[in-house]
Backbone as numpy.savetxt, mean C-alpha at the origin, in Angstrom:
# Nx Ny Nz CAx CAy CAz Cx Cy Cz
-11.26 0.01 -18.12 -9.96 -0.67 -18.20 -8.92 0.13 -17.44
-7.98 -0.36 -16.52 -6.47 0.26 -15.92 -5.55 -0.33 -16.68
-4.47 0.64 -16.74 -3.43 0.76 -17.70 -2.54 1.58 -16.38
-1.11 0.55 -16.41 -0.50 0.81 -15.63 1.09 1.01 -16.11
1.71 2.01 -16.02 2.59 2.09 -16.75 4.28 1.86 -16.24
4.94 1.89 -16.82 6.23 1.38 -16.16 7.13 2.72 -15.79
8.16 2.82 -14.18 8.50 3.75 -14.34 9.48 4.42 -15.02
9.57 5.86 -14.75 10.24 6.65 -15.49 11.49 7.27 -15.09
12.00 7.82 -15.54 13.17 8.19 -14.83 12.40 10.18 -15.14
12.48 10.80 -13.64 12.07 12.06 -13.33 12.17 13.15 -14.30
14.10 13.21 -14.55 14.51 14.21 -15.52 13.82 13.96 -16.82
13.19 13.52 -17.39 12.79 12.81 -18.71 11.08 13.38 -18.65
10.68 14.61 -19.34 9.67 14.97 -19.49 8.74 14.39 -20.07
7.27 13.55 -20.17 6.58 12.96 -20.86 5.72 13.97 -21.31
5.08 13.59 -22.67 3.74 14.15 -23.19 2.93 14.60 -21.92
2.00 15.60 -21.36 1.62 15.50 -20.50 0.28 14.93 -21.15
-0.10 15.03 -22.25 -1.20 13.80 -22.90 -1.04 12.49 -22.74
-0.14 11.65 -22.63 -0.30 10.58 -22.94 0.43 10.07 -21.47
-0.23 10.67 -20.24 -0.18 10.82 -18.96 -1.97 10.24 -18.69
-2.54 10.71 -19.21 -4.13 10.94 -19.19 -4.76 9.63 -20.15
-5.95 9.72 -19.06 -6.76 8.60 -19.12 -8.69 9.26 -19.49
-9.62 8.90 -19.86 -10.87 10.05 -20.05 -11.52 10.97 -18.63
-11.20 9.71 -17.78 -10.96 9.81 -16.21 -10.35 10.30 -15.35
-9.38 9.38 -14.71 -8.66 10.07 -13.67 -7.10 9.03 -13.36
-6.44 9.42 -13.00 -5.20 9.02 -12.78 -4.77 8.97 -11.27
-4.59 7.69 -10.97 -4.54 7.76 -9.55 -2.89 7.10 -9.36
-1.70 7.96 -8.46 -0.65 7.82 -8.31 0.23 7.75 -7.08
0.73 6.50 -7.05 0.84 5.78 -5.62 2.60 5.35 -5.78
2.60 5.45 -4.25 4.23 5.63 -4.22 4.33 5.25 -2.77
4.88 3.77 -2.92 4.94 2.69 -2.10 6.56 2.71 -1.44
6.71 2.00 -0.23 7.70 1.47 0.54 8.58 0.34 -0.03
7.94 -0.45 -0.22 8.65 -1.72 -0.82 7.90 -2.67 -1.79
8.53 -3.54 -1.95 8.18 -4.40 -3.65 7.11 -5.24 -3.22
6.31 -5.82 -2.00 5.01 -5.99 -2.14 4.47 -4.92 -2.13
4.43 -3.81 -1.63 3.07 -2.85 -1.84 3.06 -2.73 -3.73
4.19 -2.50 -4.19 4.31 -2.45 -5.37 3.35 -3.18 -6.57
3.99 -4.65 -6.36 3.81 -5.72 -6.71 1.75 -6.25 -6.92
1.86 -5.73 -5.81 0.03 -5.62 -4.83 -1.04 -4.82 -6.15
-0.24 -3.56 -6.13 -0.92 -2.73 -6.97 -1.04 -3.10 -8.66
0.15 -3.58 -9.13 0.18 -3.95 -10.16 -0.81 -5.18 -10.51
-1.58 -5.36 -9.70 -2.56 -6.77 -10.12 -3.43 -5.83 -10.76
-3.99 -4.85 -10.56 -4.71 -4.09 -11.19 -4.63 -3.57 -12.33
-4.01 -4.27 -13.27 -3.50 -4.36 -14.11 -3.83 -4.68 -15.46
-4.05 -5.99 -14.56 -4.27 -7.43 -15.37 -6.24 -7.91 -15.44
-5.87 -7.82 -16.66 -7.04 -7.91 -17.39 -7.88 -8.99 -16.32
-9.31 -8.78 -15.71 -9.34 -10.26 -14.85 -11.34 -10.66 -14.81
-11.91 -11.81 -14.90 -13.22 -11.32 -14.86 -13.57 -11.45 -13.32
-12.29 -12.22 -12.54 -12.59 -11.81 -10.76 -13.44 -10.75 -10.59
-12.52 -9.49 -11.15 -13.15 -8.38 -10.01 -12.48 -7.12 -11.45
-13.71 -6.39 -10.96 -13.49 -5.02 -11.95 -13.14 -3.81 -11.31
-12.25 -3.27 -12.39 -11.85 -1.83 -11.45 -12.69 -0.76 -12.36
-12.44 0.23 -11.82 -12.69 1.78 -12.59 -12.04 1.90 -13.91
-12.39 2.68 -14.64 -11.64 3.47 -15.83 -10.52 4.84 -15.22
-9.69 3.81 -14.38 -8.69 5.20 -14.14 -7.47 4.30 -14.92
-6.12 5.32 -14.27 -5.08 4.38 -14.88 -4.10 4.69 -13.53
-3.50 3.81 -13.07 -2.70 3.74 -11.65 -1.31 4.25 -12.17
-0.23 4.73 -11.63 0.98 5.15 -11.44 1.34 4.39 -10.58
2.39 3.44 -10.66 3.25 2.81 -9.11 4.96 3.75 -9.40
4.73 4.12 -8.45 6.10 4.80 -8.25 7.08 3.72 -7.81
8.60 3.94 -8.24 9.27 2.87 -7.75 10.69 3.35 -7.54
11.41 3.18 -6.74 12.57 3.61 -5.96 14.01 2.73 -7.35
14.32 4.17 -7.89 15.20 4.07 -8.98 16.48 3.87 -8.64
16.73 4.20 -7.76 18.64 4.45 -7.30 18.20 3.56 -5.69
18.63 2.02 -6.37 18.78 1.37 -5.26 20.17 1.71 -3.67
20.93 2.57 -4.36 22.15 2.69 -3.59 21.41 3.80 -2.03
20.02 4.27 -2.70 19.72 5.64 -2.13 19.66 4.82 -0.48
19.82 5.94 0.54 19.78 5.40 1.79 18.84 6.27 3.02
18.36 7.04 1.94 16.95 7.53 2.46 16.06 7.02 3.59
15.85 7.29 4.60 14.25 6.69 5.01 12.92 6.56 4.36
12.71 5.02 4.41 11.65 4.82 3.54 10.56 5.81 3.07
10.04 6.18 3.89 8.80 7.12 4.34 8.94 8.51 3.89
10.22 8.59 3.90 10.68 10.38 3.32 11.24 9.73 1.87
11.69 9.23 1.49 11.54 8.71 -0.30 10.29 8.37 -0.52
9.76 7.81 -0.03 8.08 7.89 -0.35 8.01 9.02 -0.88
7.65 10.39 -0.01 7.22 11.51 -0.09 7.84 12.30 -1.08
9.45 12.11 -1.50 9.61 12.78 -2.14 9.43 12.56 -4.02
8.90 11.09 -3.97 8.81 10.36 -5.20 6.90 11.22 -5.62
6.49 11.18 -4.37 5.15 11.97 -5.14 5.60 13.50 -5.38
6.30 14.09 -4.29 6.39 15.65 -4.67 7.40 15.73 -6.59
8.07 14.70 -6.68 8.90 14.63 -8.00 7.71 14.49 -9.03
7.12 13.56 -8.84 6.10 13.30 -9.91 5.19 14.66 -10.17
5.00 15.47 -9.23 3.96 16.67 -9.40 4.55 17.53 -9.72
6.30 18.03 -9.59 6.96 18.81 -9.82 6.79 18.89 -11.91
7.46 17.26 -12.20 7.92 17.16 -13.49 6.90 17.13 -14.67
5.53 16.63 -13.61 4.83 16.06 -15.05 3.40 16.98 -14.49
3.84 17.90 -13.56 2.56 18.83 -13.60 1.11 18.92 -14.18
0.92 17.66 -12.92 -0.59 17.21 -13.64 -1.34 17.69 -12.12
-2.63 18.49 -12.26 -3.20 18.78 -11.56 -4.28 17.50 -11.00
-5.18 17.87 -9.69 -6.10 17.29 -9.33 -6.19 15.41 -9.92
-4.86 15.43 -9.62 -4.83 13.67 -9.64 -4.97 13.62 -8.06
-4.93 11.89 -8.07 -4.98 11.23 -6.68 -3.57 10.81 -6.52
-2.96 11.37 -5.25 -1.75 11.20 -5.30 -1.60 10.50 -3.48
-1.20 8.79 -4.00 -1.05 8.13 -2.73 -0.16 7.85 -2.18
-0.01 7.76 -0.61 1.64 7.45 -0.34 0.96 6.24 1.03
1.98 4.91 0.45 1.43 3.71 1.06 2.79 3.58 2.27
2.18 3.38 3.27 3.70 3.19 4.15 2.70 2.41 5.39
4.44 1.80 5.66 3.67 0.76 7.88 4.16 2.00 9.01
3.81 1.75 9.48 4.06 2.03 10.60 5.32 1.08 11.42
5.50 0.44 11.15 6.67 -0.60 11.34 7.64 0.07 12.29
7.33 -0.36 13.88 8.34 0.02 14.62 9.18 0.10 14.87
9.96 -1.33 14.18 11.20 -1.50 14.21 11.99 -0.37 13.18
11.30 -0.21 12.49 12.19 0.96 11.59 11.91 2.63 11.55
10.14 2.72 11.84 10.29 3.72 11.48 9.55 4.31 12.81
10.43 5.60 13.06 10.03 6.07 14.95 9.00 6.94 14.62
8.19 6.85 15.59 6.91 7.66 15.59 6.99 9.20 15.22
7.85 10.09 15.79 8.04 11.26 15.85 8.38 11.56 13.52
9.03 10.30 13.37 8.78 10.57 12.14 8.20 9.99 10.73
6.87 9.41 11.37 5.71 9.03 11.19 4.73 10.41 11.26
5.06 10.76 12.47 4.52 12.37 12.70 4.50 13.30 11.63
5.53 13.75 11.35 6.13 14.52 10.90 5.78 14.28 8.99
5.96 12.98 8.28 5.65 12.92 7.78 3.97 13.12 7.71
3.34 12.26 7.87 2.18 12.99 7.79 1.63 13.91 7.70
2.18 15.37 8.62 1.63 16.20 8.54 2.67 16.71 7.40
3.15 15.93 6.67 4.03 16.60 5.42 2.87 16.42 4.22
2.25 15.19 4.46 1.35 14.83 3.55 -0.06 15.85 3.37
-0.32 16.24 4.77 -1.45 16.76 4.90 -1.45 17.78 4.51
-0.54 18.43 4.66 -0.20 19.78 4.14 0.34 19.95 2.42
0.39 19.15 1.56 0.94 18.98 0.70 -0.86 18.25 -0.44
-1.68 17.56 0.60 -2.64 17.19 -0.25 -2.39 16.09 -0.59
-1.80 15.45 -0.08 -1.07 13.94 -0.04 -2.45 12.56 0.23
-2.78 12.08 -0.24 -3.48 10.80 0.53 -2.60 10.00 1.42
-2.85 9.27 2.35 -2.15 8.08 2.86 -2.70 6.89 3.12
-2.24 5.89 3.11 -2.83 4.42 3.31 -1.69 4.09 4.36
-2.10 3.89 5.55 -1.09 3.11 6.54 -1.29 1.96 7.09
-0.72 0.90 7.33 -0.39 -0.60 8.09 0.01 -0.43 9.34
-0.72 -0.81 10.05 -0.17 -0.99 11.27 -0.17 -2.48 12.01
0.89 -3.66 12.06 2.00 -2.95 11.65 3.01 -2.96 10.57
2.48 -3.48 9.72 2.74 -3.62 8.23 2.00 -3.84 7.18
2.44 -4.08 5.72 1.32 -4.08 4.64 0.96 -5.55 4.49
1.57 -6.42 5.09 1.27 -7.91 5.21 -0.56 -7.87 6.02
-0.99 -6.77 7.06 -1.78 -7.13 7.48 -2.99 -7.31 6.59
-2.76 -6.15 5.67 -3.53 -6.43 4.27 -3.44 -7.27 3.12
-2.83 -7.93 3.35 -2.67 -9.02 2.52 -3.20 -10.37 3.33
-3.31 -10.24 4.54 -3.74 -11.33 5.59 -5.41 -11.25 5.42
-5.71 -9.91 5.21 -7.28 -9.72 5.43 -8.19 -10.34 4.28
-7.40 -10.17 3.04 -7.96 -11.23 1.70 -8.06 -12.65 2.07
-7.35 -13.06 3.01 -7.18 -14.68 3.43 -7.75 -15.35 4.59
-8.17 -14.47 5.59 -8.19 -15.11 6.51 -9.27 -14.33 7.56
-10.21 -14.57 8.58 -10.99 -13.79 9.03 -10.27 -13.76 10.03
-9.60 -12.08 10.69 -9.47 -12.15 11.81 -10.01 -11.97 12.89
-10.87 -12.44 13.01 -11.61 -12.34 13.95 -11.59 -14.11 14.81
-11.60 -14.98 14.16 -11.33 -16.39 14.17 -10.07 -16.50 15.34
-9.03 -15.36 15.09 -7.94 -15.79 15.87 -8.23 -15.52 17.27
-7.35 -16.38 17.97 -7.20 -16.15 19.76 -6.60 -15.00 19.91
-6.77 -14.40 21.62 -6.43 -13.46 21.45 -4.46 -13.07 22.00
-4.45 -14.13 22.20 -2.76 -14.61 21.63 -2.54 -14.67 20.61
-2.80 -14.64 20.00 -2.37 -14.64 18.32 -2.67 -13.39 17.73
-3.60 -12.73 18.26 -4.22 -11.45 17.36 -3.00 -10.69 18.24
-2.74 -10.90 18.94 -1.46 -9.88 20.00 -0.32 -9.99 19.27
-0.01 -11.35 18.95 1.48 -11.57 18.15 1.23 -11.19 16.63
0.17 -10.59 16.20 0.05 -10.41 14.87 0.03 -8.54 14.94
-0.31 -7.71 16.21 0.27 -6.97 16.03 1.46 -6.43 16.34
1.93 -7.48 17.65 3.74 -7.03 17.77 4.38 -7.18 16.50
4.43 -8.27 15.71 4.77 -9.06 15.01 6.51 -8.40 14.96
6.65 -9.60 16.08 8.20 -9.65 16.14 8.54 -10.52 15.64
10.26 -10.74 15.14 10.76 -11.75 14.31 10.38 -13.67 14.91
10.37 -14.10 14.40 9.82 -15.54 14.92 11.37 -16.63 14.52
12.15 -15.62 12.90 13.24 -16.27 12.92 14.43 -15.56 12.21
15.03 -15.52 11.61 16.36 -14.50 10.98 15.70 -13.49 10.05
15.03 -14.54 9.39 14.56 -14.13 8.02 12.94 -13.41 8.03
12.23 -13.59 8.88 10.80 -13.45 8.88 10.05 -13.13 10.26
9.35 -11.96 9.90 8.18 -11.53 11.22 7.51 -12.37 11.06
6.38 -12.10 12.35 4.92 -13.06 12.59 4.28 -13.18 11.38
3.85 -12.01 11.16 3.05 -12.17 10.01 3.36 -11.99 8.80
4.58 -12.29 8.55 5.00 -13.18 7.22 5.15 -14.94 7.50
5.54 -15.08 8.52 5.38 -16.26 9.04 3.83 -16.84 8.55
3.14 -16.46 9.21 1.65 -16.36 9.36 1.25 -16.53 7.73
1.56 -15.58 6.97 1.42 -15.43 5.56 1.66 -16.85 4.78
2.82 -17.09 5.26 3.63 -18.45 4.39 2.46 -19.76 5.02
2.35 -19.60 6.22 1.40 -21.07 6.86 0.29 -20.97 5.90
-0.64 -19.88 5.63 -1.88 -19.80 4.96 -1.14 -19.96 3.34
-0.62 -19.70 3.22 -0.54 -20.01 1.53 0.38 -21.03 1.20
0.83 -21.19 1.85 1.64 -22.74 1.29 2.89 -21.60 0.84
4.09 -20.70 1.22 5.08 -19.99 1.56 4.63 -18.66 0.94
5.25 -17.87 1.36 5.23 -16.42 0.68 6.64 -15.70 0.48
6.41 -14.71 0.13 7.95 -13.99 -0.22 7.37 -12.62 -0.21
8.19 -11.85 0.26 8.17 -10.26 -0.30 8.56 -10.06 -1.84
7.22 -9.81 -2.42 7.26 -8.85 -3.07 6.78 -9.91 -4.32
6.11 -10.95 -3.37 5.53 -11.86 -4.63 4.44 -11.97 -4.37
3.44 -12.09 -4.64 2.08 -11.66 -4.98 1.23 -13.10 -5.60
0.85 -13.70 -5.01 -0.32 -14.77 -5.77 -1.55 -13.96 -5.90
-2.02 -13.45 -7.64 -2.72 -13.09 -7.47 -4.20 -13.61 -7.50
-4.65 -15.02 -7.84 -5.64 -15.98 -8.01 -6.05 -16.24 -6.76
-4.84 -15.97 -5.58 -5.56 -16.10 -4.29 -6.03 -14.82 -3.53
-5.29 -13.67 -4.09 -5.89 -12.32 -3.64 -6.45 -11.54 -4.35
-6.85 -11.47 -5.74 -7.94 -11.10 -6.52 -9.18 -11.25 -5.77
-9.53 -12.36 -6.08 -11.17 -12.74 -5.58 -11.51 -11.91 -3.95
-10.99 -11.67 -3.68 -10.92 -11.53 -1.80 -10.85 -9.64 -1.74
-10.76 -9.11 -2.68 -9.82 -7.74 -2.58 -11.45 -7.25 -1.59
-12.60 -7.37 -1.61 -13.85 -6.99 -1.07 -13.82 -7.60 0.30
-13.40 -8.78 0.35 -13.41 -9.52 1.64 -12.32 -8.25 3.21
-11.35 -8.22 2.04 -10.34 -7.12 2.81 -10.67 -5.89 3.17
-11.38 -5.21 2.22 -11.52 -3.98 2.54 -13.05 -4.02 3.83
-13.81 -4.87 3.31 -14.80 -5.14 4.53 -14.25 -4.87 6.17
-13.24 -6.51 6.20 -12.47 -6.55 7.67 -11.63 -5.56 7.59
-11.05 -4.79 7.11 -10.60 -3.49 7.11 -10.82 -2.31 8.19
-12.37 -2.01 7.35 -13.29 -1.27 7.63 -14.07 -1.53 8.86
-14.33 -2.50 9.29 -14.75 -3.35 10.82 -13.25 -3.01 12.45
-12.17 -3.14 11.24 -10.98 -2.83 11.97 -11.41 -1.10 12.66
-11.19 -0.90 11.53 -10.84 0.67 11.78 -12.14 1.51 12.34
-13.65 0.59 12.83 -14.58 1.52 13.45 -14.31 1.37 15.04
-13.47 0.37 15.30 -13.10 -0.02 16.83 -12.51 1.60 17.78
-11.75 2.42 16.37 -11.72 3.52 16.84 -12.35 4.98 16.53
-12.48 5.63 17.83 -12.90 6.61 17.37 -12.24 7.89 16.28
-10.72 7.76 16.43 -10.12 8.74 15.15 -9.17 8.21 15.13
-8.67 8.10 13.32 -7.25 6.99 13.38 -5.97 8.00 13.68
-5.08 7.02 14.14 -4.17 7.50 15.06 -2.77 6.21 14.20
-1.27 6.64 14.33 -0.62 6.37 14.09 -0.70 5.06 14.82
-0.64 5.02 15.90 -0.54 3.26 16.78 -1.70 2.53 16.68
-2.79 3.09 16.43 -4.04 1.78 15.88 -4.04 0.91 14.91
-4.28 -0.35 15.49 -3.88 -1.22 14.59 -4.99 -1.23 13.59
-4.53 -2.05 12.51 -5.44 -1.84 11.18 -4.54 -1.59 9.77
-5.21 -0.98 9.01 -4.74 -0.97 7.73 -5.94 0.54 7.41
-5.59 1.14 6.86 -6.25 1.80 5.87 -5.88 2.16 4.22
-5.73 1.29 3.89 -5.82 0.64 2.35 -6.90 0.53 2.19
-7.78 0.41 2.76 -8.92 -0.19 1.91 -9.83 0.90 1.35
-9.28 2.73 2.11 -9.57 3.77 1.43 -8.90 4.05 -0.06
-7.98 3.57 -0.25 -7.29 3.64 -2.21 -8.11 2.34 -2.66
-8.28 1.37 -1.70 -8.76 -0.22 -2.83 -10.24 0.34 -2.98
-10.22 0.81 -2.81 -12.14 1.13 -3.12 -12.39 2.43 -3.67
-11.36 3.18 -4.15 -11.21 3.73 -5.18 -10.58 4.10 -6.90
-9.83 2.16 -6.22 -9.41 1.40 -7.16 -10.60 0.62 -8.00
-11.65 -0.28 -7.51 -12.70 -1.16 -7.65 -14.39 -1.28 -7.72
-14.56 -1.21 -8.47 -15.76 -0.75 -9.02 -16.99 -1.86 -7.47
């Protein structure tokens, strides 16, 4: 069973018992309210698909006013969590895109090797976490190769929405950030990490600009 708990506010010391699971505790600290949202299906009791006996942590950005770069509040929401509640040899994940429009390579860089050096996991989108949410739905491989091009520029198509949220809404009958159908992405979570994994042998070592997803290294240590 996963048991997922709600967050906390840092200064506020917990039991470091009632942190612990017989297992393992795996703790993830996302960009925005779908990666969030995503994780929390794991949650929910389901006979779809079974996970492990761990218990997940979603970290979640408390002080909406903060004006941080995504990617460096990421990082510092796991270094807080290890500071306060000093739990050793957990799995400690940090989910982020690569998303050009916002976040510049040099500090994409930089982070990373903040992670690496710190013992950090990472799961990255390139060029967002929509592509993983596309991979439960849809084979990409099916697409032209006009389309597989505009799915990795994925430039705005209108005020409100990139390609592949665009893209997202056509296959499901609309979508939203940070809303989650999970009856249509439960069943599929294997389908994803498969085309994932097909993605990511195209190269020989992953690299910040390769497209892909590597999520499907935490979902398969999420899923039995």
């Amino acid at each position: 069973m996963i048991r997922l708990r709600t967050p906390r506010n840092f200064g506020i010391r917990q039991n470091k018992e009632s942190l612990r699971t017989p297992n393992s505790i795996i703790v993830i600290a996302c960009e925005g309210k779908t990666e969030e949202e995503y994780f929390k299906l794991f949650n929910i009791k389901s006979k779809i698909i079974k996970v492990k006996d761990i218990s997940i942590e979603v970290l979640e950005k408390l002080d909406l006013s903060d004006t941080k770069s995504a990617p460096k509040h990421v990082i510092d929401l796991l270094e807080e969590y290890r500071i306060h509640y000093q739990i050793d040899n957990d799995e400690l994940w940090m989910v982020i895109d690569r998303d050009r429009q916002n976040n510049s390579k040099k500090q994409l860089e930089e982070i990373v090797e903040s992670c690496n050096n710190q013992g950090f996991n990472i799961a990255l989108s390139n060029p967002t976490f929509e592509l993983w949410i596309l991979l439960h739905i849809k084979t990409i491989s099916e697409y032209e190769d006009d389309v597989l091009q505009k799915i990795k520029d994925n430039k705005k198509v209108n005020k409100n929405k990139r390609f592949l949220e665009k893209e997202l809404s056509n296959l499901l009958g609309g979508y939203t950030k940070g809303v989650i159908k999970k009856d249509l992405i439960l069943p599929n979570v294997k389908t994803a990490i498969k085309q994932a994994k097909q993605i990511d042998k195209q190269f020989k070592t992953r690299k910040l600009d390769n497209f892909g997803t590597t999520v499907f290294l935490l979902a398969e240590k999420i899923i039995k």
